[in-house]
N, C-alpha and C positions, 0 to 999 in steps of 0.2 A: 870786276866791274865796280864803279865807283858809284853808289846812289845818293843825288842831291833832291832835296824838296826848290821849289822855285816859289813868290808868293807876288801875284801882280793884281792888279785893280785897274779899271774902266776909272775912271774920276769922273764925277758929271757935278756939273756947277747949277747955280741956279737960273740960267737959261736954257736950260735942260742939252747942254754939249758937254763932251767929254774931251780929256784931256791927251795926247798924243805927242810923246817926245821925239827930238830925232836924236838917235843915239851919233855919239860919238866914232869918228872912221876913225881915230887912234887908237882907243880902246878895245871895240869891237868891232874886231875883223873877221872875214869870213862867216857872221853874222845873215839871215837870209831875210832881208828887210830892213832897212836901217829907220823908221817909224813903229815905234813901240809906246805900249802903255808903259806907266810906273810899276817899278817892284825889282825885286832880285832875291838871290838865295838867303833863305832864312841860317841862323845860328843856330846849331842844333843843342835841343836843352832850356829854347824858351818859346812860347806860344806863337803860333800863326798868325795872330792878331798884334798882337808886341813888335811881329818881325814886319806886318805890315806898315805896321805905323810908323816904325824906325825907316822903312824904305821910303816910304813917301815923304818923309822928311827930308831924308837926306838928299834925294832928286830933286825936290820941288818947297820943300818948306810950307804946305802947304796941309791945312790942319782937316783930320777926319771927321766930316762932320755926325755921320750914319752909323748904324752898326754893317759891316761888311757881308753881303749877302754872295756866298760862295757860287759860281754861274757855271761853272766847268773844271773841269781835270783833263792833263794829258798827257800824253808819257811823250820822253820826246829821247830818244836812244842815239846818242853821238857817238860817230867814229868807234863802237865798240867797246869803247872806252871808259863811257860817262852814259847814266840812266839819271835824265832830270824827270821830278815828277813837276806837273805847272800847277799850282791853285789859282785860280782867277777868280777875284773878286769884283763885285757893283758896288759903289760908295761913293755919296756925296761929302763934298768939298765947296770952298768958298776962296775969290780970291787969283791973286794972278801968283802963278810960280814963282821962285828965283830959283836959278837952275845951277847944278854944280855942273860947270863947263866942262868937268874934266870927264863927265859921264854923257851928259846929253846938249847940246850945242844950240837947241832950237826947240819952240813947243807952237803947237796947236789946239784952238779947242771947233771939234768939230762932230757934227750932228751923226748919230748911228750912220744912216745914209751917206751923206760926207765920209764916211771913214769909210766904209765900203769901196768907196769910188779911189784912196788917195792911193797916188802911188808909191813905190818900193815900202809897201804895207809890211810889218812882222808878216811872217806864215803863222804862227800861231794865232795872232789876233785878226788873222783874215781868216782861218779855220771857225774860229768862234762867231765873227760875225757872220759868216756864209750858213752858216748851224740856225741862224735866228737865237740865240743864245739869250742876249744882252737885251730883248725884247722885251 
C-alpha cells in the first residue's frame, strides 16, 4: 500500500467567505464531489506549511495571509491501493484567484453555511463541515 500525506485549506477572505474551487472533469475523474478546497499532495522531504503555500499558489496565486491553523485529519483509503492522509487547514487570504485551468475550471467564495448547502460538495469537505469543524 502506497501512503501519501494530502495538505488542503478553507481560504477565507476578508468578508469572512471561503474559497471553493471546482475541480477540473479532465483531470479528476472518478473524484467524489467535483467542489473542493485548495491544496494537494505534499513533496515528501519539505514542511507542511512550504507544501501549503506551494499549493495554493499554484491553484489560485493567491498569498497566505495567517499562519495556518490545522482543523482536521483523515484517512481516506482508495481502492486498496493508496492510504491518503488529509491535513486541513483555516487561513486567511486576500484577493481574487487566477486559476490554473488545467486543475480547477471555476471558483467560488462562499459563507460556512453556503458551503454546506452547495452542491456535488467534495466528501471530505462535506465531512468537515457537517463535524462543525471550521467553526
Amino acid at each position: 500500500m502506497i501512503l501519501q500525506v494530502g495538505v488542503k485549506a478553507f481560504l477565507k477572505n476578508k468578508e469572512g467567505k471561503y474559497l471553493l474551487l471546482k475541480r477540473s472533469s479532465d483531470k479528476y475523474k472518478g473524484t467524489k464531489g467535483s467542489w473542493d478546497i485548495v491544496g494537494g499532495r505534499i513533496d515528501p522531504g519539505t514542511k507542511l506549511k512550504e507544501n501549503l503555500i506551494r499549493e495554493i499558489g499554484e491553484e489560485t496565486q493567491l498569498p497566505l495571509l495567517s499562519e495556518p491553523r490545522l482543523i482536521h485529519a483523515q484517512d481516506i483509503i482508495l481502492d486498496g491501493e493508496r492510504h491518503v492522509v488529509r491535513l486541513t487547514y483555516a487561513a486567511n487570504t486576500d484577493g481574487e484567484p487566477i486559476l490554473d485551468i488545467s486543475e480547477n475550471v471555476e471558483y467560488k467564495w462562499l459563507t460556512a453555511q453556503e458551503m454546506k448547502e452547495q452542491e456535488d460538495l467534495d466528501v471530505y469537505v462535506e465531512e468537515i463541515l457537517s463535524k462543525g469543524m471550521l467553526e
